[in-house]
N, C-alpha and C positions, 0 to 999 in steps of 0.2 A: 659410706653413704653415696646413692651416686648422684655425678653431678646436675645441679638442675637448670633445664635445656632454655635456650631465651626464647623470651616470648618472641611472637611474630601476629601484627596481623593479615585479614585475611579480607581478600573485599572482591565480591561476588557483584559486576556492576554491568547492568543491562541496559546498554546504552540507547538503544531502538527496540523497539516492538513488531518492525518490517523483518517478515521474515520471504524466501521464498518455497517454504513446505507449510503444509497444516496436518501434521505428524499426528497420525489418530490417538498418542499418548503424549501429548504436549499440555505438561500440567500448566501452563501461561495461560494458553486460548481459551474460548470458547469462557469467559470470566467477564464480571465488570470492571475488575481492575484493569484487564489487558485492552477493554474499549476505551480508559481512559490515558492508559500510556500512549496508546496510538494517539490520541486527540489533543495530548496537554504534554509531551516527552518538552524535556528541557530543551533551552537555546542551548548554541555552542558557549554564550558567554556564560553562563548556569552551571554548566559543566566544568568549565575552567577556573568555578568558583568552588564546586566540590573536589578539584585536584588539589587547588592552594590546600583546603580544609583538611585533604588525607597529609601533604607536604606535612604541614603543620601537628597534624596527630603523631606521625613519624616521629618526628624531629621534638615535640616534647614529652616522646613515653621513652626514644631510645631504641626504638626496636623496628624490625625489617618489615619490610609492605611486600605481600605478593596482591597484587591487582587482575584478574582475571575481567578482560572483558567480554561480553556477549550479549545476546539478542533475545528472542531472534537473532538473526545474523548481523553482528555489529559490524562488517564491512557493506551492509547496507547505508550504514550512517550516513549524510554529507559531509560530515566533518569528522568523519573517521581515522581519518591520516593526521588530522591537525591536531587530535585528543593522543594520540599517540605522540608525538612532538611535546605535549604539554607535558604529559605521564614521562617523558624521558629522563629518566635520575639514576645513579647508581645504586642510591637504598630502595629503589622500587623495580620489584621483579614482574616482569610482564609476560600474561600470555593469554591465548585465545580460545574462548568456545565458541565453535561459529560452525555454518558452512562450506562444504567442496567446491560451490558452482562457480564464485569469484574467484580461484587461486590461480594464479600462474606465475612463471618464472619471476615474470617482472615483479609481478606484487609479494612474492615469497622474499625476496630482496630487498625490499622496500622494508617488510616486516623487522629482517633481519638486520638492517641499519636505523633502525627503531626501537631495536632495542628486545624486540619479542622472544622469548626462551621455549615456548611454546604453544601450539597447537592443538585443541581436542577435536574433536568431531564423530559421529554416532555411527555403530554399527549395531543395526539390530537383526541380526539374523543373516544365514547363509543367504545369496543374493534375491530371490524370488521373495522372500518372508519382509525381508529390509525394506522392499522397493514398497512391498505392503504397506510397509506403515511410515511411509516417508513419500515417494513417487516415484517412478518412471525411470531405471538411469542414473539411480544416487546410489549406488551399490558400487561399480563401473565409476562415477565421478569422484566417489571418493576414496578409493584406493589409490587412482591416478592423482589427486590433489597431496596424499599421506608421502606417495614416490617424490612430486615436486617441495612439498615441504622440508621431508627428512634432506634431500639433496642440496637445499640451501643452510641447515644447517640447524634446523628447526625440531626440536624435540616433538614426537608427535602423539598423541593417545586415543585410540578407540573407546570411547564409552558403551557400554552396553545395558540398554535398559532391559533388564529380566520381567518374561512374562511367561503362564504354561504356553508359550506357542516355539517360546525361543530356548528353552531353558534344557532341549536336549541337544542344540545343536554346540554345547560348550564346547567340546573337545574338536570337532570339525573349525568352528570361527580359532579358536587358537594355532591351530595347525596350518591356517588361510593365513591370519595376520600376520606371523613370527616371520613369513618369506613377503613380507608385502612391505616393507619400510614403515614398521607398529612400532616403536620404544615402549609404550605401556599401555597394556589391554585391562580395562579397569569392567567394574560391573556394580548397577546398583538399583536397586525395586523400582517396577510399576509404582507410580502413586497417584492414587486415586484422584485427582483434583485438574482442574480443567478438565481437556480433551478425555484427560486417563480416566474421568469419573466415567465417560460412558462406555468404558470395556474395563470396568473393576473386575470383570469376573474372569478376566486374564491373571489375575494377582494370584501368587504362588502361596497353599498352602504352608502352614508351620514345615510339615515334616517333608513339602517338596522343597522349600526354600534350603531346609537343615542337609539334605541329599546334594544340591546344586552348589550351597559353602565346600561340603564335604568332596565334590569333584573340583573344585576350581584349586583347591587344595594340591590334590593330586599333580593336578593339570601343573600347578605352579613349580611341585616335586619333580615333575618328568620336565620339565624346562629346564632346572637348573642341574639336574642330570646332564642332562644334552648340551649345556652351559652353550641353551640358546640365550641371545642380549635381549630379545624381549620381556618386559618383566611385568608379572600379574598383581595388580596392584588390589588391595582387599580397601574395598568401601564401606561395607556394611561394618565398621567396626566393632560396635558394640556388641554384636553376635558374635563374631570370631571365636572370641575368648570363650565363649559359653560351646563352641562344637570344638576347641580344643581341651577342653576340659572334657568333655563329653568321651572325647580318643583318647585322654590320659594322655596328653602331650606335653599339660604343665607339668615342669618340675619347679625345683627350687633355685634351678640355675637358671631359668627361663622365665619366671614369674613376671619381671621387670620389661622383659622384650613383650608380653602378650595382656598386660597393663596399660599400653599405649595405646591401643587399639580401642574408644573409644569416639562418639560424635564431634565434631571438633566445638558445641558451644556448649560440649562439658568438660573441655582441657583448660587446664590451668596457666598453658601456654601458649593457646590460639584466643585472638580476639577474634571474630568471624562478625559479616554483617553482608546482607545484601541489596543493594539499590537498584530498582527498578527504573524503567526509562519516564517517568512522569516524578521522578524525583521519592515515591515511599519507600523506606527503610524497612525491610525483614528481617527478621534474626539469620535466616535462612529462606533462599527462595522456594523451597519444600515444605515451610511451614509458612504460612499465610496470615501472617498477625502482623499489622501494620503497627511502627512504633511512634512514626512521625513523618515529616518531609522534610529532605533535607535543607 
């Protein structure tokens, strides 16, 4: 029987709503929730009252805290640096989804005497297609911010949001990131809500979506060929298992490795939750159902 794994949870926590892009698929925007994080976001002392609450969650279930913050760009915050100091504990792993435009040496140091493990930040497309749906120069800013990150010592990860605009340029953005200072090039749908609702019709049919699993696939095959250290990390997981079944990839010796592989707020061993910067509770910030305020 094999062993079973500890729980861990998982806190998705959007400290500001200031961003400096209005990303033409930024499920946040373009919402009335997002007019009111901007208008009602927590004090710093508010804040420092939902770290005690996670301290305390931790400490009487027993089990590890990864804290992920972000924005908008949570190094937008005023009290950015100071929520980070609060967040400082050995049972709580820390890291960042944000933007390139803030980073430099000094502040990647900062980060990393804070405590930070890592970095995410967006790559949507080879450079002309990204700057599309972000701005001007973020394509170029954030490679250079990915170089100062990894350099201080900073795990770093491209996200990539999939749409038919960007979904054949996979092999090309892998081949770009692996020599750019990338640790994990992740990938995960269009979704239709905020900004995204008004270019739904960018969202990847079934059998384009099953074709883009089906290379990323590959892509991750010829990587660990090449036993390049960048590593493609599978988000969509519920699907996974259904185009490895599809290849005849399950066996019986394998069943238990492609079992994991689904949404983390249907494991048995993730608690998952995510706080928005006016304080509402989502299960997930891709799924929009308010549970309460914290």
């Amino acid at each position: 029987m094999a062993e079973k794994k500890q729980k861990q949870f998982i806190l998705q926590w959007h400290i500001t709503a200031r961003c400096d892009q209005a990303c033409k698929h930024c499920y946040m925007m373009n919402t009335a929730q997002y007019n009111d994080e901007l208008k009602n976001a927590l004090t710093f002392e508010e804040c420092k009252q939902v770290i005690e609450k996670i301290r305390v969650h931790a400490q009487n279930y027993k089990y590890p805290v990864k804290v992920a913050l972000t924005g908008g760009d949570p190094l937008l915050h005023p009290y950015f640096f100071e929520i980070l100091v609060a967040l400082k504990d050995d049972n709580i792993r820390l890291g960042i989804l944000g933007n390139p435009f803030h980073i430099d040496e000094g502040i990647a140091q900062r980060l990393v005497q804070m405590g930070v493990r890592s970095y995410q930040m967006s790559i949507d497309g080879l450079p002309k297609l990204h700057d599309h749906y972000r701005k001007k120069g973020s394509f170029d800013h954030t490679l250079k911010s990915f170089k100062i990150l990894k350099e201080a010592g900073i795990i770093t990860v491209a996200m990539l949001t999939l749409t038919s605009e960007n979904k054949d340029q996979l092999e090309d953005l892998a081949e770009l990131l692996k020599n750019n200072y990338v640790d994990v090039f992740s990938m995960t749908r269009l979704v239709p809500i905020g900004n995204g609702e008004k270019i739904k019709e960018l969202m990847l049919s079934p059998f384009e979506f099953k074709d883009a699993l089906h290379r990323w696939m590959l892509i991750k095959q010829k990587l660990i060929l090449e036993k390049t250290p960048m590593h493609l990390h599978i988000k969509e997981g519920m699907l996974w298992p259904l185009l490895a079944y599809d290849l005849n990839l399950i066996n019986e010796g394998n069943k238990e490795y492609f079992s994991k592989f689904r949404c983390a707020l249907y494991q048995d061993d993730v608690d998952l939750l995510s706080i928005l910067a006016d304080g509402t509770i989502y299960p997930c910030r891709r799924l929009p159902i308010s549970l309460r305020n914290i």
